[in-house]
MARNU-29614 format. One record per residue (C-alpha): z, x, y; residue number from 0; residue in three letters. Coordinates in steps of 0.05 Angstrom, whole numbers, plus 32768, in hexadecimal, padded with zeros to 4 digits. Example, Ala and Ser with C-alpha at 12.3 -4.5 7.8 and 13.67 -1.06 7.14 Angstrom:
2
<c3 809C, c1 80F6, c2 7FA6, nr 0, rest ALA>
<c3 808F, c1 8111, c2 7FEB, nr 1, rest SER>
// end
This chain:
266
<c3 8000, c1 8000, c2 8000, nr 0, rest UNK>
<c3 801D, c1 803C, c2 803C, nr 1, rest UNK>
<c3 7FD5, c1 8063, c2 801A, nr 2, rest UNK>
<c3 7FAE, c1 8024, c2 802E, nr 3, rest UNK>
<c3 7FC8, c1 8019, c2 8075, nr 4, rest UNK>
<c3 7FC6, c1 8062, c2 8086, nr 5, rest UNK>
<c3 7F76, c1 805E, c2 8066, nr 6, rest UNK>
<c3 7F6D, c1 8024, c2 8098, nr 7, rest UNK>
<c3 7F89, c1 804C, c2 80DE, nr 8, rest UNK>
<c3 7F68, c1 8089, c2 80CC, nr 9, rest UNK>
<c3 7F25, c1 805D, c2 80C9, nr 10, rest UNK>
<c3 7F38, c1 803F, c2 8107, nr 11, rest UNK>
<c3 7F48, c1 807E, c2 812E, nr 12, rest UNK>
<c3 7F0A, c1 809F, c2 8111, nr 13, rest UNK>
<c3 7EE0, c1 805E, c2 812A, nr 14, rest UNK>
<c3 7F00, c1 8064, c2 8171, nr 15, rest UNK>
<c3 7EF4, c1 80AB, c2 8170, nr 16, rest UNK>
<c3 7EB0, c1 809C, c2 8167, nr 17, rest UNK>
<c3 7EA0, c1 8062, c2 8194, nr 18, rest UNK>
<c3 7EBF, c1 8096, c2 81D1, nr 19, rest UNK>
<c3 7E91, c1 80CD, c2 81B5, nr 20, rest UNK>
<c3 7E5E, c1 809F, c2 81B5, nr 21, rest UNK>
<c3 7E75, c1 8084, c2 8204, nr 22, rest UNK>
<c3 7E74, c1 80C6, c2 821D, nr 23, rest UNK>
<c3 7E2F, c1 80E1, c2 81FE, nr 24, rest UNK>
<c3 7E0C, c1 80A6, c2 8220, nr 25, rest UNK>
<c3 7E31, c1 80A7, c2 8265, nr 26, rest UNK>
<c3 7E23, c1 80F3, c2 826B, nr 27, rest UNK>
<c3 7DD2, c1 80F8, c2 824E, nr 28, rest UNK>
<c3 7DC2, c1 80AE, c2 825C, nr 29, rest UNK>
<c3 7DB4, c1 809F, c2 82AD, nr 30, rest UNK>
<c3 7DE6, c1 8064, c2 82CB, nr 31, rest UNK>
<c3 7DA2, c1 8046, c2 82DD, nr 32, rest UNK>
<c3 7D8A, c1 803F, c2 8294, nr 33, rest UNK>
<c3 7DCC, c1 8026, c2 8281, nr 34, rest UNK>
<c3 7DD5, c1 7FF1, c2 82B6, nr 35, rest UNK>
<c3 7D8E, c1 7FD2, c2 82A3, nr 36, rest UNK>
<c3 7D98, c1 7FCA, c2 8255, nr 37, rest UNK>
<c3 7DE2, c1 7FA9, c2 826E, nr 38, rest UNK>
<c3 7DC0, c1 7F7C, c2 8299, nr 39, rest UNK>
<c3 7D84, c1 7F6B, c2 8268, nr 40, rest UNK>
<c3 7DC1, c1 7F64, c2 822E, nr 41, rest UNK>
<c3 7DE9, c1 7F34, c2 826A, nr 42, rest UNK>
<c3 7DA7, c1 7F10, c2 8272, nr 43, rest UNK>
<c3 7D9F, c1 7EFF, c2 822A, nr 44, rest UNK>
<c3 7DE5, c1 7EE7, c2 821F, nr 45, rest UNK>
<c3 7DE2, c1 7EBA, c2 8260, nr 46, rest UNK>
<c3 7D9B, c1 7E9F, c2 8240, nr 47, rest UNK>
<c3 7DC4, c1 7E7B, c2 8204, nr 48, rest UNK>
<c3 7E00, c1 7E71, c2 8227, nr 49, rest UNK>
<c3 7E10, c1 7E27, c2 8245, nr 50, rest UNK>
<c3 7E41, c1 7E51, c2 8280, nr 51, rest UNK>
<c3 7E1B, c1 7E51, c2 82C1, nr 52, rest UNK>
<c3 7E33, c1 7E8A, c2 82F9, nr 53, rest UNK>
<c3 7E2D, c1 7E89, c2 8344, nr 54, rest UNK>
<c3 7E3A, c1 7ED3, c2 8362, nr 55, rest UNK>
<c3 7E5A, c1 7ED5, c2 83A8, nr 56, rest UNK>
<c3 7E4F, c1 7F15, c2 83C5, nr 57, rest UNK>
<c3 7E83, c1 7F2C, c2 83FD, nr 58, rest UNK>
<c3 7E40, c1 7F3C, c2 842B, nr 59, rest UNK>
<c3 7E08, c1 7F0A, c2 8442, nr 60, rest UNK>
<c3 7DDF, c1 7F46, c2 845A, nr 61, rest UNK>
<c3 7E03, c1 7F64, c2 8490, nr 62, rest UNK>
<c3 7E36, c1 7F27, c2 84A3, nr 63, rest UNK>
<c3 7E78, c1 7F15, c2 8477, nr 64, rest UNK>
<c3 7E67, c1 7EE0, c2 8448, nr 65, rest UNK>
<c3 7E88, c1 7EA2, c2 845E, nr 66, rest UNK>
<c3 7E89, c1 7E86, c2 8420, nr 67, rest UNK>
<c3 7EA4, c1 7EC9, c2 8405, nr 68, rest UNK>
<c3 7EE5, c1 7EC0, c2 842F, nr 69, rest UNK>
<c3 7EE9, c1 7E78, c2 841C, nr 70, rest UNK>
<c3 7EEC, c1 7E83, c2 83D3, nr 71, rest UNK>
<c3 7F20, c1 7EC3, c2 83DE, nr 72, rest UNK>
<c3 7F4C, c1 7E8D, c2 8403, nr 73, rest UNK>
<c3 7F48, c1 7E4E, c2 83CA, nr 74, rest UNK>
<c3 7F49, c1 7E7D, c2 8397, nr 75, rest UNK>
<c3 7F7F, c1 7EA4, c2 83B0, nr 76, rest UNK>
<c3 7FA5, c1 7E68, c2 83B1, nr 77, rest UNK>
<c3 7F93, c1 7E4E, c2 836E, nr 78, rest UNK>
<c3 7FA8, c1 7E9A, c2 8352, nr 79, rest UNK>
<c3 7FF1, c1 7E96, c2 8360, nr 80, rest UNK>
<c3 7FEF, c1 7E59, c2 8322, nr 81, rest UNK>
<c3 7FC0, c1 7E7C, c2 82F2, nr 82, rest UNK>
<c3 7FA8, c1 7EC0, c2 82FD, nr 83, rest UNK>
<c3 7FCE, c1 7F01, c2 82E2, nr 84, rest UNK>
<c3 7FCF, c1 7F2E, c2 831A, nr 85, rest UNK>
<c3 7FCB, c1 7F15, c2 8360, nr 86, rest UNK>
<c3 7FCA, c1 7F3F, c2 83A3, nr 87, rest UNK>
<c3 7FFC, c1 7F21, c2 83D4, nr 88, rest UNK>
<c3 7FFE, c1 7F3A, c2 841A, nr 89, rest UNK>
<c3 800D, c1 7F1E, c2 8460, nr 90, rest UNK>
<c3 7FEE, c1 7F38, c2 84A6, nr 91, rest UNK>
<c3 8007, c1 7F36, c2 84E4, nr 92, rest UNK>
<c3 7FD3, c1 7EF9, c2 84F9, nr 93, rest UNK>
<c3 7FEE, c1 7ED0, c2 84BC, nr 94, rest UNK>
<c3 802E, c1 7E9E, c2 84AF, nr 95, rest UNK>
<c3 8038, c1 7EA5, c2 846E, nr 96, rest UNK>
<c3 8026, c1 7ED2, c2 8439, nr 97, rest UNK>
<c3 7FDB, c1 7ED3, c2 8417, nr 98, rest UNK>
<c3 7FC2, c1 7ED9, c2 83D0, nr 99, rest UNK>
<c3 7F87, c1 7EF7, c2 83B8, nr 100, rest UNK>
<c3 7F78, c1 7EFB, c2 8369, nr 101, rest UNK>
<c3 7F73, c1 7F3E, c2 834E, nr 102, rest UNK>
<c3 7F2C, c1 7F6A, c2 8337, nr 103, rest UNK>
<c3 7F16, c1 7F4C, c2 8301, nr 104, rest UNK>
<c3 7F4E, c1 7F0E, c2 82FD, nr 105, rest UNK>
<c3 7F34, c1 7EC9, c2 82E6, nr 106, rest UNK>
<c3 7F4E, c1 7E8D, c2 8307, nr 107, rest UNK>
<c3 7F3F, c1 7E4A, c2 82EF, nr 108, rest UNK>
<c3 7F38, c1 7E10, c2 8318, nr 109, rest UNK>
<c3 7F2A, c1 7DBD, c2 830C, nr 110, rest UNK>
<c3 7EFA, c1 7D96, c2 8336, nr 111, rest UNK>
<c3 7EED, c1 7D4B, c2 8326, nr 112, rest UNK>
<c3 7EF9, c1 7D59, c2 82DC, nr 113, rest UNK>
<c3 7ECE, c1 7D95, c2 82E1, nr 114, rest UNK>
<c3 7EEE, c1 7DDC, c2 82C9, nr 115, rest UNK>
<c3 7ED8, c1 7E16, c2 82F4, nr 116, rest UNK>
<c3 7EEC, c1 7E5A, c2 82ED, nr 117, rest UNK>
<c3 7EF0, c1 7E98, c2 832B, nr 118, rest UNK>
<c3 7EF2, c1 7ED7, c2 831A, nr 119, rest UNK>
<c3 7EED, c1 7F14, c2 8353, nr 120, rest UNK>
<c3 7EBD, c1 7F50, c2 8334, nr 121, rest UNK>
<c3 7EC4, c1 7F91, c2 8352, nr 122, rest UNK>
<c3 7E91, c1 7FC5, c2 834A, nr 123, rest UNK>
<c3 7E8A, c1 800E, c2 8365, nr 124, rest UNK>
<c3 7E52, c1 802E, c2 8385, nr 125, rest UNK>
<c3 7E44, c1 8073, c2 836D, nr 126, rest UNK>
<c3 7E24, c1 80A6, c2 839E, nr 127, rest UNK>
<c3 7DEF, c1 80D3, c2 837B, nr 128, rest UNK>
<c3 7DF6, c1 810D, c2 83A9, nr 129, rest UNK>
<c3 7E2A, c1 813E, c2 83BA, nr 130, rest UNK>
<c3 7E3D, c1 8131, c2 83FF, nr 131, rest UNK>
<c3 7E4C, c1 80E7, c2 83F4, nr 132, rest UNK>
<c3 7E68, c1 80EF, c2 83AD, nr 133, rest UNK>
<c3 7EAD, c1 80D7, c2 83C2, nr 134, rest UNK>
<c3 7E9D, c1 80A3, c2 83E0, nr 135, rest UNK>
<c3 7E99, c1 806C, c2 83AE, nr 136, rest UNK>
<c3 7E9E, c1 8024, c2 83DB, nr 137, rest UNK>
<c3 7EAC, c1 7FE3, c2 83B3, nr 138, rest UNK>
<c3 7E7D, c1 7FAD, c2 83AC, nr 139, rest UNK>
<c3 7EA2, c1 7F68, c2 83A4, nr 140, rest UNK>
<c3 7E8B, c1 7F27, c2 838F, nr 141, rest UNK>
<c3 7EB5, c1 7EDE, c2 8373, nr 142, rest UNK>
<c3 7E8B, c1 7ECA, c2 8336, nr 143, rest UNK>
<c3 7E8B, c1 7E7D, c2 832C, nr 144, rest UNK>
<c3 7E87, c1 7E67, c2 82E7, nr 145, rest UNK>
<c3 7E78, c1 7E21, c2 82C9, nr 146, rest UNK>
<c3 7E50, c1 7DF7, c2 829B, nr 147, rest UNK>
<c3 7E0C, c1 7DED, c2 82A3, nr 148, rest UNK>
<c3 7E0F, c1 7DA6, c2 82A1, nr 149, rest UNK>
<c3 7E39, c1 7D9F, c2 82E8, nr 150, rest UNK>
<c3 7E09, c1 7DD4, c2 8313, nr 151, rest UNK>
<c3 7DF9, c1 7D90, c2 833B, nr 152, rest UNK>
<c3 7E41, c1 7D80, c2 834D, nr 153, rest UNK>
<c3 7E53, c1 7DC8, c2 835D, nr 154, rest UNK>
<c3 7E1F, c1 7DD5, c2 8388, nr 155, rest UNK>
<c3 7E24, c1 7D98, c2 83B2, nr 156, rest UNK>
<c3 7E68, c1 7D8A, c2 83B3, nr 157, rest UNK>
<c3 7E99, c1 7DC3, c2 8397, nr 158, rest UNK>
<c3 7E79, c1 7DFD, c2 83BD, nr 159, rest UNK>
<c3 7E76, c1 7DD0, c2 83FF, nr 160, rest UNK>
<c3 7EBF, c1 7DC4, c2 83EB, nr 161, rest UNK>
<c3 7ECD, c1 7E07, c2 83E5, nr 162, rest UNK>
<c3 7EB4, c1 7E1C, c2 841F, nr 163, rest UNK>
<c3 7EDD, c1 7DEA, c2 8444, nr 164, rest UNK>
<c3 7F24, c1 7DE9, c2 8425, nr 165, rest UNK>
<c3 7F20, c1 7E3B, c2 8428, nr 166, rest UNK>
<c3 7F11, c1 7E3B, c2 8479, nr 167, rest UNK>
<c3 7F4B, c1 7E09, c2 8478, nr 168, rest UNK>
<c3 7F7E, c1 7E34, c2 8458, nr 169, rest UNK>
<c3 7F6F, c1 7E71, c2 8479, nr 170, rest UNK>
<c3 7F79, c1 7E52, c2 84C7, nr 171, rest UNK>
<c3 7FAB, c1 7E30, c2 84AC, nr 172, rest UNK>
<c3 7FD3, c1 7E77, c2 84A4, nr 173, rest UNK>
<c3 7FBA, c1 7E8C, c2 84DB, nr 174, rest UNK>
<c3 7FF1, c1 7E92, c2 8510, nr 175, rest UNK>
<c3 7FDE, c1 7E73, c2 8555, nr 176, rest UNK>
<c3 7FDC, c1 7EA6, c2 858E, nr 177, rest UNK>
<c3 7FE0, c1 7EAE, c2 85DC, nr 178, rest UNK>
<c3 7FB2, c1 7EE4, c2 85F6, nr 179, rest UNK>
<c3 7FB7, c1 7EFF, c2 863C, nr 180, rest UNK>
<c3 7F89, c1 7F30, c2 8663, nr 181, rest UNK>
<c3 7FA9, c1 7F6E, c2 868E, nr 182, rest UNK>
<c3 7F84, c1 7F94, c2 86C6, nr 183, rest UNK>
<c3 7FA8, c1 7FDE, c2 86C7, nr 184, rest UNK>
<c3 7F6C, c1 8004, c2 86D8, nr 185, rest UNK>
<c3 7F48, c1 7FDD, c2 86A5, nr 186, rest UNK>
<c3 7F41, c1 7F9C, c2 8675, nr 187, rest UNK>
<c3 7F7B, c1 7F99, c2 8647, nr 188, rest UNK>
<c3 7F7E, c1 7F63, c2 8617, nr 189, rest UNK>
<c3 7FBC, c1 7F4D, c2 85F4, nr 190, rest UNK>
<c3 7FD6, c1 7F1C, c2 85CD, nr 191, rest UNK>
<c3 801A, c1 7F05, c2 85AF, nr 192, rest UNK>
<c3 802F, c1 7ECA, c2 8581, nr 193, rest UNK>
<c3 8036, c1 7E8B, c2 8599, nr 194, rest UNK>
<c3 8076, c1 7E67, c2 8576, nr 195, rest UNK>
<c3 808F, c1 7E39, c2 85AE, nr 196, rest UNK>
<c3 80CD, c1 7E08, c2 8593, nr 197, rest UNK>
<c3 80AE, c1 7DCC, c2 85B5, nr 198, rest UNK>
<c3 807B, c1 7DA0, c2 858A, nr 199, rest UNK>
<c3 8069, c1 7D57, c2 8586, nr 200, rest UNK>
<c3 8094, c1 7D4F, c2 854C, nr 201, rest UNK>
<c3 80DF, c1 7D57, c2 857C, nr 202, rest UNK>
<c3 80C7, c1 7D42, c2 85BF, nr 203, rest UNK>
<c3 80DD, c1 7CFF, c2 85D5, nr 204, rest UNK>
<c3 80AA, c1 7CD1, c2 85F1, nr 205, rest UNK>
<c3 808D, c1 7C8F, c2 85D6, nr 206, rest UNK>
<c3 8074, c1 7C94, c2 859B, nr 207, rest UNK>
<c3 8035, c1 7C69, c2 85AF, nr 208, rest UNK>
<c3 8029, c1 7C9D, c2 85EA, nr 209, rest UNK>
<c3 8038, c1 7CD7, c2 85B6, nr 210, rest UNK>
<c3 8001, c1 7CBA, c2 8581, nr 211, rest UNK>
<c3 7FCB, c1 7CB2, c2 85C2, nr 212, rest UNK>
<c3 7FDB, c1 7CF9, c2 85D0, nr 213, rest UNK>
<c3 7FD0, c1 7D19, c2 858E, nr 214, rest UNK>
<c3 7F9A, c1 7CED, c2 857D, nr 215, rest UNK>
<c3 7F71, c1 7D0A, c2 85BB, nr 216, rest UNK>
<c3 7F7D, c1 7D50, c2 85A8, nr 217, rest UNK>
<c3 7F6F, c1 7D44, c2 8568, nr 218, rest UNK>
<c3 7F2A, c1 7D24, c2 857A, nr 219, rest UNK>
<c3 7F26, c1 7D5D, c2 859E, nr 220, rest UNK>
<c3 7F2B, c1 7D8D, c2 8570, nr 221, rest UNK>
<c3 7F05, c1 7D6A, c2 8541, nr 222, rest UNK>
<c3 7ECA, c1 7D70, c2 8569, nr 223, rest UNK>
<c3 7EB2, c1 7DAE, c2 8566, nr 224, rest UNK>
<c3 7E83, c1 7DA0, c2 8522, nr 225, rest UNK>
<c3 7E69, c1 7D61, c2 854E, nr 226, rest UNK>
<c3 7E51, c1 7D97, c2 8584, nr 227, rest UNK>
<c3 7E38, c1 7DC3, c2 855A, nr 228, rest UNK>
<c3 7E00, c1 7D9B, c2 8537, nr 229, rest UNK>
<c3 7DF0, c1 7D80, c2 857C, nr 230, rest UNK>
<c3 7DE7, c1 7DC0, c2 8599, nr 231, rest UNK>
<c3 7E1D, c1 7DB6, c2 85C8, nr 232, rest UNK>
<c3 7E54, c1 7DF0, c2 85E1, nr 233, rest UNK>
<c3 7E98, c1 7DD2, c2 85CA, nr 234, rest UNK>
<c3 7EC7, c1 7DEC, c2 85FE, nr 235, rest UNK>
<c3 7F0C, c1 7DF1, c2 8611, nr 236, rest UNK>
<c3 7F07, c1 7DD5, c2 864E, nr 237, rest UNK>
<c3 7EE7, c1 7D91, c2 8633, nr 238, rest UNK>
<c3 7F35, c1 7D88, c2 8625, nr 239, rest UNK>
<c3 7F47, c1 7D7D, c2 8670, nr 240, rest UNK>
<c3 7F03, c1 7D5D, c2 8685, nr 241, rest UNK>
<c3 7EDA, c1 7D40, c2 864C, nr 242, rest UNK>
<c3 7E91, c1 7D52, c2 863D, nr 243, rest UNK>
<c3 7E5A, c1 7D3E, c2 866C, nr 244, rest UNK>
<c3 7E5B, c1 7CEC, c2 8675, nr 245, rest UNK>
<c3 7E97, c1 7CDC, c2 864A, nr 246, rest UNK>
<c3 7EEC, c1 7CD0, c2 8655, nr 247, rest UNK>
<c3 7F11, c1 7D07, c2 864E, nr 248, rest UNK>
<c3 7F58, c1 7D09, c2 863F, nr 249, rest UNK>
<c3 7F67, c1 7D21, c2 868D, nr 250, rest UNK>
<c3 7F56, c1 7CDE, c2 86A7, nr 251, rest UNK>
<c3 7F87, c1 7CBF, c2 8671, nr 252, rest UNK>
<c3 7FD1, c1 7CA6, c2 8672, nr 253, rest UNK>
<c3 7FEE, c1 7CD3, c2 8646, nr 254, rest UNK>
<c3 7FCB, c1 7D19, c2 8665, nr 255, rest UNK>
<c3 8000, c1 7D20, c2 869D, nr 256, rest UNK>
<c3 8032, c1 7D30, c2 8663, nr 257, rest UNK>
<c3 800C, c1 7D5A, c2 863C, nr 258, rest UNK>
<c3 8008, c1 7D81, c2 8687, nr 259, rest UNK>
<c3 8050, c1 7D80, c2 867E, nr 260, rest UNK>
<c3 8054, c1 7D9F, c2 8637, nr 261, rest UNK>
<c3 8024, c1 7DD7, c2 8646, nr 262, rest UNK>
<c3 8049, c1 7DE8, c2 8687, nr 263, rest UNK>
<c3 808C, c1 7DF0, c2 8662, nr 264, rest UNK>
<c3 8072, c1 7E26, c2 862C, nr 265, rest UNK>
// end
């Protein structure tokens, strides 16, 4: 019986010996190039028969950040803490809380209307051929979007575009709100500080009819800068005091004399 086990590791070790023989030969004779197209042609083959579709999102749409890049980093991130392994947790001066982003190579699995979905972050280096840039070795990152076949309709139209939307939202939503001044000692000096004032709508006492028509303005405010946009209008700050070109604004309204008030006392 102890003859047959120690048979069996000796045919293992020699079989790992020879697979890492066998590793090294072909990484040392064999060009990177040559390698990385029989693993794609072997990749393509597999995804042929396979009912898994994948969307790559690269971190780069040409030389701009990939919006949709930092959207998935933020939902996945936040779907990570539950499922992944290894998560990266940090927090920035800018944010309110701390963020999550899933490790390299982590797999995060997500449902969407009854539809499983799984994230995963790849991580790949660039190798310089040439001495003077051989240490520099940036990584290329992309979120890898896996799913069946079957729902490429649904995640196209309506998980991506979901995505994309519930990412921008948690990633303001950290964001911590600012006051920004400018200085002139000789020159332009910008600076900014956090803006965490005690006062909110939630403690100050006025009607609470008067407090709804107040944040209801804002908010219709704020909400308006997607209207602008498709109509090819500037949505600016100042539309807050005086309205837009022909319409009310919430100056000529009851409740803007106390909003005055509130802005005067921060």
């Amino acid at each position: 019986m102890i003859s047959n086990v120690t048979a069996l590791i000796s045919s293992m070790a020699s079989v790992a010996a020879s697979a890492m023989l066998i590793r090294s030969v072909t990484n040392e004779f064999i060009p990177h190039e040559v390698l990385s197209f029989f693993s794609s042609q072997i990749h393509g083959i597999k995804q042929h028969f396979s009912s898994q579709l994948s969307i790559v999102i690269e971190e780069f749409q040409g030389l701009s950040k990939n919006q949709l890049y930092e959207a998935a980093e933020a939902y996945s991130g936040s779907k990570g803490t539950l499922s992944a392994h290894r998560v990266k947790a940090g927090k920035s001066e800018d944010d309110k809380r701390l963020a999550f982003v899933i490790g390299k190579n982590q797999e995060v699995r997500d449902d969407f209307d009854g539809v499983e979905v799984r994230w995963k972050l790849v991580c790949n280096v660039y190798r310089y051929h040439n001495s003077i840039s051989e240490n520099l070795r940036p990584e290329i990152r992309s979120y890898e979007l896996s799913f069946h076949k079957k729902h490429k309709e649904k995640i196209l139209n309506s998980y991506l575009p979901y995505v994309l939307e519930r990412g921008k939202a948690i990633k303001e939503g950290n964001l911590v709100a600012k006051l920004h001044k400018h200085e002139c000692e000789g020159y332009w000096k910008r600076e900014a500080m956090n803006f965490n004032h005690p006062i909110s709508f939630k403690i100050i006492a006025i009607d609470s009819e008067l407090k709804k028509e107040i944040i209801d303005g804002l908010d219709k405010f704020l909400n308006g800068k997607e209207f602008y946009e498709k109509t090819g209008r500037a949505w600016k700050r100042e539309y807050l005091l005086y309205g837009p070109p022909g319409t009310a604004s919430l100056a000529s309204s009851q409740p803007w004399p106390i909003i005055l008030t509130m802005i005067s006392m921060i």
